[in-house]
C-alpha positions in Angstrom: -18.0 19.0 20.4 -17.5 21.4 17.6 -14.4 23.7 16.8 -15.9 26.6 18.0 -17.1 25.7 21.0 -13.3 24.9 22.3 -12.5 28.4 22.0 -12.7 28.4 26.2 -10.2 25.3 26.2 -7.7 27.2 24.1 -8.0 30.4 25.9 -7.2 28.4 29.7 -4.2 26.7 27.4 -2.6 29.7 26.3 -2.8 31.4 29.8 -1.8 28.7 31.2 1.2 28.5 28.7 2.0 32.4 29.5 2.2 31.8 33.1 -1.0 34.1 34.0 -3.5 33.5 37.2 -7.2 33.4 36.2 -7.7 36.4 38.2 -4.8 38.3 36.8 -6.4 37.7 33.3 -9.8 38.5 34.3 -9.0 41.9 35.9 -6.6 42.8 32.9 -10.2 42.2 30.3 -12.4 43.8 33.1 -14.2 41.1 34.0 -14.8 39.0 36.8 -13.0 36.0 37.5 -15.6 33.5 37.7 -16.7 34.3 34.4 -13.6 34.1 33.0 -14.1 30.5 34.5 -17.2 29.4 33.0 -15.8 30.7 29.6 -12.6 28.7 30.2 -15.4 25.5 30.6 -17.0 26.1 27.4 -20.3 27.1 29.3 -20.6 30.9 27.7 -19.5 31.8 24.2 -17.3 34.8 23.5 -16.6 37.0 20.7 -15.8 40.5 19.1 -14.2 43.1 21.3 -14.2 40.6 24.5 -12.7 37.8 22.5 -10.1 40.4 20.9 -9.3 41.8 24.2 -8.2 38.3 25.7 -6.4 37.5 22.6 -4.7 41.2 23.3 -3.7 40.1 26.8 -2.5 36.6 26.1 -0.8 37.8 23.0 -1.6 35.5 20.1 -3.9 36.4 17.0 -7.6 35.6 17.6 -7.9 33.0 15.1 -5.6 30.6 17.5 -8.5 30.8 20.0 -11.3 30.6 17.6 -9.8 27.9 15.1 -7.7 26.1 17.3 -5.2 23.7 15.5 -4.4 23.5 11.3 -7.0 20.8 9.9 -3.6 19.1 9.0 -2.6 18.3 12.6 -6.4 17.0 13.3 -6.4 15.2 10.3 -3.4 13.0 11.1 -4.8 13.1 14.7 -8.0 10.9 13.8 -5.9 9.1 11.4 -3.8 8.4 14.8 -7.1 7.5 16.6 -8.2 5.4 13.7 -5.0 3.2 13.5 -5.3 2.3 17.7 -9.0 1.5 16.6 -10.3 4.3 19.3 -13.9 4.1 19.5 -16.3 6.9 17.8 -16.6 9.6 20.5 -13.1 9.6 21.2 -12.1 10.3 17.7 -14.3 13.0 17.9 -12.4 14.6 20.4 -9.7 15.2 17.9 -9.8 19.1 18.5 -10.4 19.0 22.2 -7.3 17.4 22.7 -5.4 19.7 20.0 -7.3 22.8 21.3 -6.3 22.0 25.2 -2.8 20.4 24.3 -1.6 21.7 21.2 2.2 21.0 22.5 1.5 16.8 22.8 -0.7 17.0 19.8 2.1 18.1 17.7 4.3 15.4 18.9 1.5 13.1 18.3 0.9 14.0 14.8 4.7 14.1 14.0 5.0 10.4 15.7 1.9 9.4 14.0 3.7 10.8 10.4 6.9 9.5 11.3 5.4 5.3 12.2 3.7 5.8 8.4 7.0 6.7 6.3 8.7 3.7 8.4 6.3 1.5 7.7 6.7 2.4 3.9 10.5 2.0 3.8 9.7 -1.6 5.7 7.6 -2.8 2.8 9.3 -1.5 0.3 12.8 -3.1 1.5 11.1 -6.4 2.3 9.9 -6.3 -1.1 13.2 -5.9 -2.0 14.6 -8.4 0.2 11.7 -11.1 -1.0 11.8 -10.3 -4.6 14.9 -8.8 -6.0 16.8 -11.8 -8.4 19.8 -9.6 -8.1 19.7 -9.7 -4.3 18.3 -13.2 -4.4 21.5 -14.1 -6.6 24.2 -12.6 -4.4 23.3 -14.1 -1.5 23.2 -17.6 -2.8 26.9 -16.5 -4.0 28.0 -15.4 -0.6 25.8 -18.2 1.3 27.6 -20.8 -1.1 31.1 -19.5 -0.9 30.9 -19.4 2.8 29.9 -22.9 3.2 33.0 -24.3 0.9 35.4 -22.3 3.0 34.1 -24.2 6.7 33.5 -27.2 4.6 37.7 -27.3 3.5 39.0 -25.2 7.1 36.9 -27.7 8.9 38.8 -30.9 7.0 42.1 -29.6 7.7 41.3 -28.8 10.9 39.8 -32.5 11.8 42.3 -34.5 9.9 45.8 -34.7 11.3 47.2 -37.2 8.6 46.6 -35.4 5.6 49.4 -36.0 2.7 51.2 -32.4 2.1 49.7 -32.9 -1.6 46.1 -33.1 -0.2 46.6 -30.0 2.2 48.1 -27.7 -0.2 45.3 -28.6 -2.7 42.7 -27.8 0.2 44.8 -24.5 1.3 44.4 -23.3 -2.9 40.7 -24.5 -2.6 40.5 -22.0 0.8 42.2 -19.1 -1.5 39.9 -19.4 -4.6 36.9 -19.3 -2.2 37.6 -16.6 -0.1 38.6 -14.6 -3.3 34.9 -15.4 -4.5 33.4 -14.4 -1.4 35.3 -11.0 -1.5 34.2 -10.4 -5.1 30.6 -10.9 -4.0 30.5 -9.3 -1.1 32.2 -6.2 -2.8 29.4 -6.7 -5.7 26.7 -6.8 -2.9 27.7 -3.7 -1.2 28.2 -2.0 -4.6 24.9 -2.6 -6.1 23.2 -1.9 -2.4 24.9 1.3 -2.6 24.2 2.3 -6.0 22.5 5.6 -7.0 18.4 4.4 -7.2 18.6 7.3 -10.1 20.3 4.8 -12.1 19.3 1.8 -10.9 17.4 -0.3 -13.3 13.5 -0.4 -12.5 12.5 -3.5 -13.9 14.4 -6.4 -12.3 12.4 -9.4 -13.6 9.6 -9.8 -16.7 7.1 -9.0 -15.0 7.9 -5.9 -13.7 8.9 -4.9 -17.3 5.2 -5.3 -18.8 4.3 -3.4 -15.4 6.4 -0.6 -16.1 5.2 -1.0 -20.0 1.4 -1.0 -19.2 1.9 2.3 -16.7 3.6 4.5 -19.1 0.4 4.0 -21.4 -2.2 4.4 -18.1 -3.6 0.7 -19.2 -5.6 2.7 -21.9 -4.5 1.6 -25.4 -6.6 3.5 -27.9 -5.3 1.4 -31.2 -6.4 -1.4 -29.7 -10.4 -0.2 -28.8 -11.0 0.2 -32.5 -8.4 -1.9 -34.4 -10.7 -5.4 -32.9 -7.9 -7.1 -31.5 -5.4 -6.9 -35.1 -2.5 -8.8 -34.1 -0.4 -6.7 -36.0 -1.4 -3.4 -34.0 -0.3 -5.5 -31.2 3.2 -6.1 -32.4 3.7 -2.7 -32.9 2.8 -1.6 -29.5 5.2 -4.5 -28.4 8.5 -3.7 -30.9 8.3 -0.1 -30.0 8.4 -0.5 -26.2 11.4 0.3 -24.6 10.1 -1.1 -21.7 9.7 -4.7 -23.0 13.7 -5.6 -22.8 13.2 -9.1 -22.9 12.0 -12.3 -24.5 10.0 -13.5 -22.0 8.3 -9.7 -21.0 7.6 -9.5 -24.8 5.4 -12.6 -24.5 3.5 -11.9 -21.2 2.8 -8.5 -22.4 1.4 -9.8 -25.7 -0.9 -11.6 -23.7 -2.2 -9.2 -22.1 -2.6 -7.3 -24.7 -4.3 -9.6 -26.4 -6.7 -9.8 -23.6 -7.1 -6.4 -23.5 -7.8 -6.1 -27.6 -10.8 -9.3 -26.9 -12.0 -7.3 -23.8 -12.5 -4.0 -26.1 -14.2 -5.5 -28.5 -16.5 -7.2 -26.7 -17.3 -4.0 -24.5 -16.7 -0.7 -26.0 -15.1 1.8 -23.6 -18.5 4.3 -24.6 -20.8 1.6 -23.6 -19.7 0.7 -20.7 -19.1 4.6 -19.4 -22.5 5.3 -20.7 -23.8 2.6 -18.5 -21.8 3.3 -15.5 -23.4 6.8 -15.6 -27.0 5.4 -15.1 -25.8 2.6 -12.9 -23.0 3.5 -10.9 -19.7 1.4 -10.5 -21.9 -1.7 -9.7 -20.3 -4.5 -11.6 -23.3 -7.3 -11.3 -25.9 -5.0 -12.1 -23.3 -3.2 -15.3 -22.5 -7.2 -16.3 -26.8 -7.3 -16.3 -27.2 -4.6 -18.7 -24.5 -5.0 -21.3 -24.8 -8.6 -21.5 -20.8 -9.4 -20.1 -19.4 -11.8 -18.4 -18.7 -9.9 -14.8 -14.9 -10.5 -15.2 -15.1 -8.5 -18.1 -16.6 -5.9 -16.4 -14.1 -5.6 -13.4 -11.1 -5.5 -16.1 -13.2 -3.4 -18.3 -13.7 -0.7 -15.5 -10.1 -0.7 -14.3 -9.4 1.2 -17.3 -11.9 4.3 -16.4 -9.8 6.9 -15.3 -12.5 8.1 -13.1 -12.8 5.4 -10.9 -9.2 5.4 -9.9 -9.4 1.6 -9.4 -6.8 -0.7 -9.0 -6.9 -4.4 -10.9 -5.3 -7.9 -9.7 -5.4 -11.2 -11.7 -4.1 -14.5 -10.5 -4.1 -17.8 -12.1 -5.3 -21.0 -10.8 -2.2 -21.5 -8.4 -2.6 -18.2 -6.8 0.2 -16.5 -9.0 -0.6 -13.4 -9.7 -0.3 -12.9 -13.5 -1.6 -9.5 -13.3 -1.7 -5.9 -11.0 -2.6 -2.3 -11.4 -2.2 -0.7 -8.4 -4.6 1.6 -6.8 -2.8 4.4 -3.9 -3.2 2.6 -0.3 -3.3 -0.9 -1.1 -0.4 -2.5 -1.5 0.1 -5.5 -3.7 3.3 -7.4 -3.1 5.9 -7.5 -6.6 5.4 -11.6 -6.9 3.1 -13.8 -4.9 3.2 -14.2 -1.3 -0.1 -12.3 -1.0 -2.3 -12.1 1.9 -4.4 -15.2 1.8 -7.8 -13.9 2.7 -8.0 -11.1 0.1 -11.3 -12.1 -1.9 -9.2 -12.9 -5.0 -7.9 -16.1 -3.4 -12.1 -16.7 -1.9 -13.8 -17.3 -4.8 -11.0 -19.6 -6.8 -13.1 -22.3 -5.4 -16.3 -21.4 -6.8 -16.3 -20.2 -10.3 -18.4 -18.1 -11.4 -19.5 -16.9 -7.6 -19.4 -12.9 -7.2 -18.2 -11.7 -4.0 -18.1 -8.2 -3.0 -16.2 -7.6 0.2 -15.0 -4.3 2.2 -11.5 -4.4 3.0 -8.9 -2.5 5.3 -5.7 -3.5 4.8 -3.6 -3.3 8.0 -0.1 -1.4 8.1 -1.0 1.4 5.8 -3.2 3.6 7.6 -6.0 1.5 7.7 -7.3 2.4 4.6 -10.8 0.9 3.6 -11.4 -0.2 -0.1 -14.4 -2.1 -2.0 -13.2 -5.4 -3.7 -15.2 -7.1 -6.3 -14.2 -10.7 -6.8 -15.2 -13.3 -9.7 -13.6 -16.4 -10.9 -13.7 -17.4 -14.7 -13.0 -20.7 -16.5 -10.7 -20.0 -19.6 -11.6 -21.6 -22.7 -11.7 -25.9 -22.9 -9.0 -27.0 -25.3 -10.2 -30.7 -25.3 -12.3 -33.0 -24.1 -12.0 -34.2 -20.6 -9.4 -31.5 -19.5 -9.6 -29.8 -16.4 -10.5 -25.8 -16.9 -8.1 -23.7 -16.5 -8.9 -20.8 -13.8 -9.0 -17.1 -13.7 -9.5 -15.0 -10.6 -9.8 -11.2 -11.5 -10.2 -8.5 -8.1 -11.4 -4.9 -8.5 -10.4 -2.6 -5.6 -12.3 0.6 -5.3 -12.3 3.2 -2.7 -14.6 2.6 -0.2 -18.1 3.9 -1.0 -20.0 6.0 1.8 -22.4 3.1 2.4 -21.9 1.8 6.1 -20.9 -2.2 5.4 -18.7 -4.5 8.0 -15.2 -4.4 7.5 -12.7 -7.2 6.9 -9.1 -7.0 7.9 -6.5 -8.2 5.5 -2.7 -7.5 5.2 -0.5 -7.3 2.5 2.4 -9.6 3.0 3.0 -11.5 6.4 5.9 -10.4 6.5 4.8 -6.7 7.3 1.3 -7.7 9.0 1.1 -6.6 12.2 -2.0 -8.8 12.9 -0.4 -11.4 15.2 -3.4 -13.9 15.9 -4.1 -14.0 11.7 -4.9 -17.7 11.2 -3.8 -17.6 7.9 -0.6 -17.0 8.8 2.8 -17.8 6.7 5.0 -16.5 8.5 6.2 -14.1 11.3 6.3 -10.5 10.9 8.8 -8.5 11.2 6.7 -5.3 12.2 6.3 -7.3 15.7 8.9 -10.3 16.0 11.7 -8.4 14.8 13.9 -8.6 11.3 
């Protein structure tokens, strides 16, 4: 039912809201009360100086019968419809329900707003939790310290015949220890409570080549027409402030390295060029310019318009590399879901497998993923190829394809019967 066609729904609402009597309402607009009833029904259409005079008498602008609810409010109402996997025609009563109950579809939508920003906080601090060395660090500290204390308390306490030497060695062992565990605990609360302003946001390598590849949008123009010069690469590296360490300094020279291979190979022109007579279809692109199709994928997660997002793993499953892409989330390190196609084809080099996803917990959120696996260069004879797995993730085209449900992390999955499950999740076991 369209929008306008509610406009009898709203008008028994708001009377009914204002306390009025059908027939009160009728003889007040001059007309008779059983048309007043059909138009309440959405069996007769109303408008200009009839629909004016019942706004007149109920006492609300004429727009609130005819438009009903904000688009906002139905928006996040079908988003609510889409998350409990309501079935087609019941999403598409959307504005009925807004137009007959605006009241419960306000509290509905603000529910509905208020499950998705908890939701965020819960992946972000599990991230956190998972994935933060500082964290990680502190509680070994506090988790160690602990243990020494029971370990001496419970010797003293289980061993009558101790020599006074012995005991007062254990009671200075106690002291140290329960000094150590107030120093870290007081750490712990310090650096939980710290201003985020001025927390650092790199906590690991990995993060710093992140940070260091998002300030330059993963577009480096020196490198698409300097053909990989190692020395234009050094630069880019010296002169990041975001690459504070050794060890970021080296994975973000390889990257850029693969980056400088990948441009000269496949001009950024070329491949635009050919994604404007083909579309973002990476077989058919890989066809044309004669490129391996991992190319491709990394290739066209650098094209602003496509507004893609990029994930690389290695032949463990680690991921080596991410760019993210708004309503997918990709967990900091490893610990991915395990049915995203990235992990599918690691078995089957060279396979291309293009799979619809919705990742659950996020709004529900559909995206295109196009999956290959590629064997990095032999460096002798007889040794096992060393594995690639590169993911693009698209927004989902219009084309109608089935859908396959993936998650993020377990550990904020709220698909309980997954059989690829890790571990539980705290969105339905509890923390």
């Amino acid at each position: 039912m369209t929008r306008d066609a509610l406009t009898g729904s709203r008008i028994r609402e708001r009377r009914v809201m204002a306390g009025q009597k059908q027939a009160d309402l009728a003889k007040r607009i001059g007309i008779s009360a059983s048309y007043l009833n059909l138009i309440e029904h959405n069996r007769r259409r109303i408008g200009g100086k009839l629909l004016l005079n019942i706004a007149g008498a109920l006492g609300v602008e004429p727009t609130a019968l005819t438009e009903g609810a904000e688009a906002a409010l139905i928006a996040t109402l079908r988003e609510a419809a889409d998350d409990a996997r309501l079935s087609g025609p019941e999403v598409n009563r959307a504005d009925e329900f807004a137009g007959r109950f605006p009241g419960w579809a306000d509290v509905l939508a603000s529910a509905q707003r208020r499950i998705a920003t908890l939701e965020r906080t819960v992946e972000t601090l599990t991230d956190r939790l998972a994935h933060d060395p500082h964290l990680a660090a502190s509680m070994h500290e506090l988790l160690t310290a602990a243990a020494a204390i029971r370990s001496t308390a419970s010797i003293l306490a289980d061993t009558k015949t101790l020599e006074p030497e012995w005991r007062d060695r254990f009671h200075i062992n106690i002291d140290q220890d329960s000094r150590r565990l107030a120093d870290s605990a007081q750490a712990l609360v310090g650096y939980l409570e710290a201003d985020p302003e001025i927390t650092p946001a790199a906590n690991s390598p990995q993060e710093e080549v992140e940070a260091f590849l998002a300030a330059h949008r993963y577009r480096f123009a020196t490198l698409e027409v300097t053909d990989g010069d190692a020395g234009a690469i050094e630069t880019l590296i010296q002169t990041a402030p975001d690459l504070q360490s050794v060890a970021a300094r080296h994975i973000a020279r390889d990257v850029l390295q693969q980056i400088a291979i990948d441009a000269e190979a496949l001009p950024i022109a070329g491949l635009t060029q050919a994604l404007d007579e083909l579309g973002p279809d990476p077989v058919a692109l890989a066809a044309l310019l004669r490129q391996p199709v991992a190319r491709v994928l990394r290739r066209m997660a650098t094209v602003p318009e496509l507004g893609a997002g990029l994930v690389v793993c290695d032949r463990s499953g680690t991921l080596i590399f991410r760019k993210s892409i708004d309503g997918f989330v990709v967990p900091r390190f490893g610990a991915c879901c395990p049915l995203w196609p990235l992990f599918s084809v690691l078995g089957s080099p060279g396979m291309v497998q293009k799979q619809r996803v919705t990742q659950l917990g996020r709004g529900y959120s559909s995206f295109d993923c196009y999956a290959t696996c590629e064997p990095q260069n032999a460096r002798d004879y007889n040794a096992m190829p060393l594995l690639q797995s590169v993911m693009l993730i698209l927004p989902a085209s219009p084309e109608t394809v089935a859908v396959h449900d993936v998650g993020a992390t377990c550990r904020v999955c709220p698909r309980t019967e997954c059989p690829a499950r890790r571990e539980p999740s705290i969105l339905n076991d509890g923390v």
